[in-house]
C-alpha positions in Angstrom: 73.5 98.7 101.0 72.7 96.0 103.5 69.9 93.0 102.1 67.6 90.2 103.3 69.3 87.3 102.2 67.3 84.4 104.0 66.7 85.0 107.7 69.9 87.3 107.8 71.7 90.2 106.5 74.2 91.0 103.9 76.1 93.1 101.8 77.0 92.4 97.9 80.3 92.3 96.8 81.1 93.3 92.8 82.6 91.1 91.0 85.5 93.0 90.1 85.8 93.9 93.4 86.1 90.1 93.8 88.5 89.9 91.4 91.1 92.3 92.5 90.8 90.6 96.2 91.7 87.2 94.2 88.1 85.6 95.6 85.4 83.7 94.3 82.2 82.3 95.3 82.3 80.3 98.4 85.6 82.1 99.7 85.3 82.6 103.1 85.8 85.8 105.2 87.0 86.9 108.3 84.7 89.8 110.0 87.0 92.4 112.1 85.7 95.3 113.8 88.6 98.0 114.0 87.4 101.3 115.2 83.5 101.6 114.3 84.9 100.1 110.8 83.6 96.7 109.6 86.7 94.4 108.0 86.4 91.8 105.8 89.9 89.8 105.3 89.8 86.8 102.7 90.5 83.4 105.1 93.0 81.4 102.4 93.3 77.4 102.4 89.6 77.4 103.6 88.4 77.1 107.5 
């Protein structure tokens, strides 16, 4: 489910889900769009 969050958009991550990626709050994400399909892949060592 997509949600306000400020002026924008976003989607909620579990926290297991979170956990099995190996990220935490603050991580940082790289957004891909492959085929109609929305990526998210984990940026390591910061930006």
């Amino acid at each position: 489910m997509i949600r306000k969050i400020g002026n924008g958009r976003g989607v909620l991550l579990s926290k297991s889900l979170c956990n099995i990626m190996g990220m935490d709050i603050e991580d940082c994400f790289r957004v891909d769009l492959e085929n109609g399909k929305l990526v998210l892949v984990p940026i390591r060592g910061g930006i």
